[in-house]
VOGU-3710 file (C-alpha; in Angstrom, 3 decimals, decimal comma):
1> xxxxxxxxxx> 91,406/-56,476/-23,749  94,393/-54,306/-25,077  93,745/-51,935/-27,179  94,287/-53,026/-31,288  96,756/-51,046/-33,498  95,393/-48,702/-36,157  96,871/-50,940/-38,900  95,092/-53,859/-37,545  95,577/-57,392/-35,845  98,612/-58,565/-39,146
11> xxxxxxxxxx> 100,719/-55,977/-39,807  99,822/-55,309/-43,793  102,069/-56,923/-46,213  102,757/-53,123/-47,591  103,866/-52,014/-44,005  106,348/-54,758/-43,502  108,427/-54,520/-46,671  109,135/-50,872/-46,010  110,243/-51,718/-42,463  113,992/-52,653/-43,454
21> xxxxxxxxxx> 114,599/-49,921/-46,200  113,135/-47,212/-43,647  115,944/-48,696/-40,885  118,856/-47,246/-43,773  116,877/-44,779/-45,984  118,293/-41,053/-45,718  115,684/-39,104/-43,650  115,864/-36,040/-46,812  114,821/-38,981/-49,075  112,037/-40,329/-47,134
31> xxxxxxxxxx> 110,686/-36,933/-46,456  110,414/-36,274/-50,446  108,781/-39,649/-50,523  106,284/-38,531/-47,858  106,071/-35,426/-49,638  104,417/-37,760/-52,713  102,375/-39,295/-50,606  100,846/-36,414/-49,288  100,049/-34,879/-52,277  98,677/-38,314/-54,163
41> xxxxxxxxxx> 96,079/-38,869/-50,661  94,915/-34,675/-51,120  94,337/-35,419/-54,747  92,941/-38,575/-54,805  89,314/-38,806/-55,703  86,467/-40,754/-56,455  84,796/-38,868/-59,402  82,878/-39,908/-62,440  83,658/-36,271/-63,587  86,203/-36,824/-66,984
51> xxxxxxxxxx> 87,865/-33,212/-65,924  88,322/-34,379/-62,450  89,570/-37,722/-63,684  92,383/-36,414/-66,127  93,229/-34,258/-63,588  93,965/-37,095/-61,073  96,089/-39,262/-63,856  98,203/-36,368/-64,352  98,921/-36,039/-60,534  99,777/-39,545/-60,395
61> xxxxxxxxxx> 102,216/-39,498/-63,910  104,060/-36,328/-61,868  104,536/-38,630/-58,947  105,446/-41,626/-60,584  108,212/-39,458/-62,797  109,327/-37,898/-59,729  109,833/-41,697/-57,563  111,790/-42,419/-60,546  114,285/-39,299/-60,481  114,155/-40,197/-56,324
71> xxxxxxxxxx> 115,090/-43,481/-56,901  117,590/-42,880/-59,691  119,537/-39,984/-57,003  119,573/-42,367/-53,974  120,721/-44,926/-56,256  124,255/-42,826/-57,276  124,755/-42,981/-53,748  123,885/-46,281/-52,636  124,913/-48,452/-55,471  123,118/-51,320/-53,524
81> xxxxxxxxxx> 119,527/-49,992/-53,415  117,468/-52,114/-54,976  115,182/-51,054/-58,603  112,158/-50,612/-56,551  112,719/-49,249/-53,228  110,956/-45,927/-53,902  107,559/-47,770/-54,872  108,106/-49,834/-51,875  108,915/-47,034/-49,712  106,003/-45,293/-51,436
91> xxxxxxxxxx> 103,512/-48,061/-51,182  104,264/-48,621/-47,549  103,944/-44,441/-46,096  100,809/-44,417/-48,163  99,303/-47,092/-46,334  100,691/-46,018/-42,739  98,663/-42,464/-42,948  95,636/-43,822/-45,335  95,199/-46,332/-42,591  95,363/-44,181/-40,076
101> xxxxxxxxxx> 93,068/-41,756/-41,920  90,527/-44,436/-42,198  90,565/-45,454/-38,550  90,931/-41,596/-37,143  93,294/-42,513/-34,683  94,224/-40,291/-32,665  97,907/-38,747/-32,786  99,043/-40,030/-29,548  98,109/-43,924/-30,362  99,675/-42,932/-34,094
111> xxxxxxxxxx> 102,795/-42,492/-32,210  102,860/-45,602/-30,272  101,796/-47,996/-32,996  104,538/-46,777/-34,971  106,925/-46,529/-32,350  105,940/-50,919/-31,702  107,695/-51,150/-35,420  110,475/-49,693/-34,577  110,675/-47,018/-36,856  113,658/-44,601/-36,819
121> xxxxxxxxxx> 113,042/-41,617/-34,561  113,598/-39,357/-36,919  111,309/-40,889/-40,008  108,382/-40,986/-36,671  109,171/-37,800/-36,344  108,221/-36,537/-39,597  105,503/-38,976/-40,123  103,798/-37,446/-37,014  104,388/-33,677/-38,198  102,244/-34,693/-41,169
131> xxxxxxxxxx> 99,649/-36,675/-39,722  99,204/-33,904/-37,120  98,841/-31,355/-40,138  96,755/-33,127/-42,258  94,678/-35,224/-40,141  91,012/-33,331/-40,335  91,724/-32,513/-43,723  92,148/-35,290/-44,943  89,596/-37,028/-42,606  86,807/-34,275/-44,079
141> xxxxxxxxxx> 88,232/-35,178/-47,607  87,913/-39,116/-47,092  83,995/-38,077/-45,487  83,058/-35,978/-48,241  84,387/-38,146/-51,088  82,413/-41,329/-49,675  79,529/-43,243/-52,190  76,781/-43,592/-50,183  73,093/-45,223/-51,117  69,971/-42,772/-50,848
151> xxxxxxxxxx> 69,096/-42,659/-47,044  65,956/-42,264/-45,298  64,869/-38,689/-44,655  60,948/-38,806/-43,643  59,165/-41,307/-42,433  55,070/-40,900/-42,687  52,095/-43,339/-41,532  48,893/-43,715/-40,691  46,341/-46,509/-40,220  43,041/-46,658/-42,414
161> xxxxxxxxxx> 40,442/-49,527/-41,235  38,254/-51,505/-43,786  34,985/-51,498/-42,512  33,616/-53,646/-45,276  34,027/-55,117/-48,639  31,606/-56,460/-51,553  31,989/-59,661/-50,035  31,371/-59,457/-46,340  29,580/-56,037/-44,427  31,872/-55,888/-41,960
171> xxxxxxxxxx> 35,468/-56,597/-41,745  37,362/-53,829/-39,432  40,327/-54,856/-40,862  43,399/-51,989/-40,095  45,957/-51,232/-42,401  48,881/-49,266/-42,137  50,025/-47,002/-45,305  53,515/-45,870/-44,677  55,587/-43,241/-47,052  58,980/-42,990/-47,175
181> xxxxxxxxxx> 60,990/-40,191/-48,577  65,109/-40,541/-49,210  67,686/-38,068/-49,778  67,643/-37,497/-53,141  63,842/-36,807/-52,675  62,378/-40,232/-54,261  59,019/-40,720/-52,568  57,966/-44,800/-51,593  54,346/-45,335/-50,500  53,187/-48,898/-49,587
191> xxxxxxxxxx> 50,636/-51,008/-47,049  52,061/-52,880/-44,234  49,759/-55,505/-42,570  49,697/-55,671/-38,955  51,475/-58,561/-38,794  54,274/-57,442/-41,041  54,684/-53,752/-38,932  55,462/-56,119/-35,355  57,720/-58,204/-37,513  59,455/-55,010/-38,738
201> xxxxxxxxxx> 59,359/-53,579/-35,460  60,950/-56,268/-33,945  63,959/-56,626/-36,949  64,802/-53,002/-36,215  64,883/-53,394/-32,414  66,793/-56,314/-33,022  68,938/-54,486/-34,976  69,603/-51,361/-33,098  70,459/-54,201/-29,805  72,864/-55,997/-32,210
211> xxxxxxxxxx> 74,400/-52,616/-33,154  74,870/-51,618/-29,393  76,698/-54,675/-28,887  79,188/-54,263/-31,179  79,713/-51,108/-30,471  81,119/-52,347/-27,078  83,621/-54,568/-28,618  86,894/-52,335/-27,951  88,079/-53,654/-31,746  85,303/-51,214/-33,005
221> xxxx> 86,409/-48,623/-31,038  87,599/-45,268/-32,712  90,257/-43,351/-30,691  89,132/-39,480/-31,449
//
C-alpha cells in the first residue's frame, strides 16, 4: 500500500484555497506570512493560566494587525488581490506545518507531499527551511502542551482467602484486593472476584492484540 500524505487521504479544504494564490503570491510576501505563522504555532497554548491567556490574545491582535498592513501593501501592487488573501494564505501555511507537526513527518516526505501540490519551488523552499528549524521544537511544544487524564503509575495485588463466614465453616473462597495509584498520586483500592480478574485479563490481552494490529496498518505509521 503507498504510503499516505501527511495532510491526509482529502487534501483539507484550508490547503486547497491557498493553492492558486501561492502559484502568483510574491515569495517576500509569503515569507512574512510564514513569518506569522511561525510565531502564532510557538505561542500558541493551551493554558487555564489568565496571564498566559492575555498574553496569547495579544500575540494574535499583533498578527492579525500585521495580515492587515500585509494585505493592504500587496494590494497597492496588485490591484486585483482579493480582501482576504492574507487570511487565506494565512489559514492555509498554518495548517501545512501544524499538520505536519502533528503527524512528525519526516522532512524528506514533507518535501514530497508538498512537491505532489505543486507548490512553487521557491515558497517549498522556504517552507522546508522552517519546518527543518522548528520541527523538534515545536514537536516538544505540541508534547508538552497536551491534556492528558491521570495515568496509571503502580499497580499492587494480592489474594486473601475466606476460610469461613458466620454462615458456613468453611468456604475457601479467594479474593483478589488490587490498588492502584495514578499520576497525580490518587490511590484506588478495590476486590476483584476471580471471575472478574480472567475477564479483565482477557480485555487487556485483547486489547494490547487489537493495538498491535493497528499498529501494522501503514496509515498509522509515523515517518520519524
Amino acid at each position: 500500500m503507498d504510503r499516505i500524505s501527511f495532510l491526509g487521504y482529502n487534501t483539507p479544504t484550508e490547503v486547497k484555497n491557498v493553492l492558486p494564490i501561492l502559484a502568483k503570491i510574491e515569495q517576500s510576501y509569503c515569507r512574512q506570512i510564514v513569518s506569522l505563522v511561525v510565531s502564532y504555532l510557538k505561542a500558541k497554548k493551551i493554558d487555564s493560566n489568565q496571564q498566559e491567556y492575555q498574553k496569547f490574545n495579544q500575540i494574535t491582535k499583533e498578527i492579525h494587525d500585521k495580515l492587515s498592513i500585509a494585505s493592504q501593501q500587496q494590494q497597492t501592487q496588485q490591484t486585483q488581490q482579493q480582501d482576504d488573501q492574507s487570511s487565506i494564505l494565512f489559514t492555509g501555511i498554518y495548517y501545512i506545518l501544524k499538520l505536519a507537526i502533528k503527524t512528525k513527518v519526516s522532512v524528506e516526505y514533507f518535501i514530497t507531499d508538498l512537491t505532489e501540490l505543486k507548490i512553487p519551488s521557491t515558497i517549498l523552499t522556504d517552507l522546508q527551511k522552517v519546518y527543518t528549524n522548528i520541527r523538534k521544537e515545536l514537536i516538544d511544544k505540541v508534547l508538552s502542551d497536551k491534556i492528558l487524564f491521570p495515568q496509571l503509575e503502580t499497580l499492587k495485588w494480592r489474594v486473601d482467602v475466606i476460610i469461613s463466614s458466620s454462615f458456613t465453616s468453611r468456604i475457601l473462597h479467594p479474593i483478589i484486593l488490587m490498588e492502584t495509584t495514578d499520576t497525580k498520586g490518587n490511590k484506588r483500592t478495590f476486590e476483584v472476584s476471580v471471575d472478574m480478574f480472567h475477564k479483565l485479563r482477557y480485555n487487556v490481552s485483547k486489547v494490547l492484540k487489537d493495538m498491535e494490529d493497528l499498529d501494522q496498518l501503514p496509515i498509522l505509521k509515523i515517518d520519524k
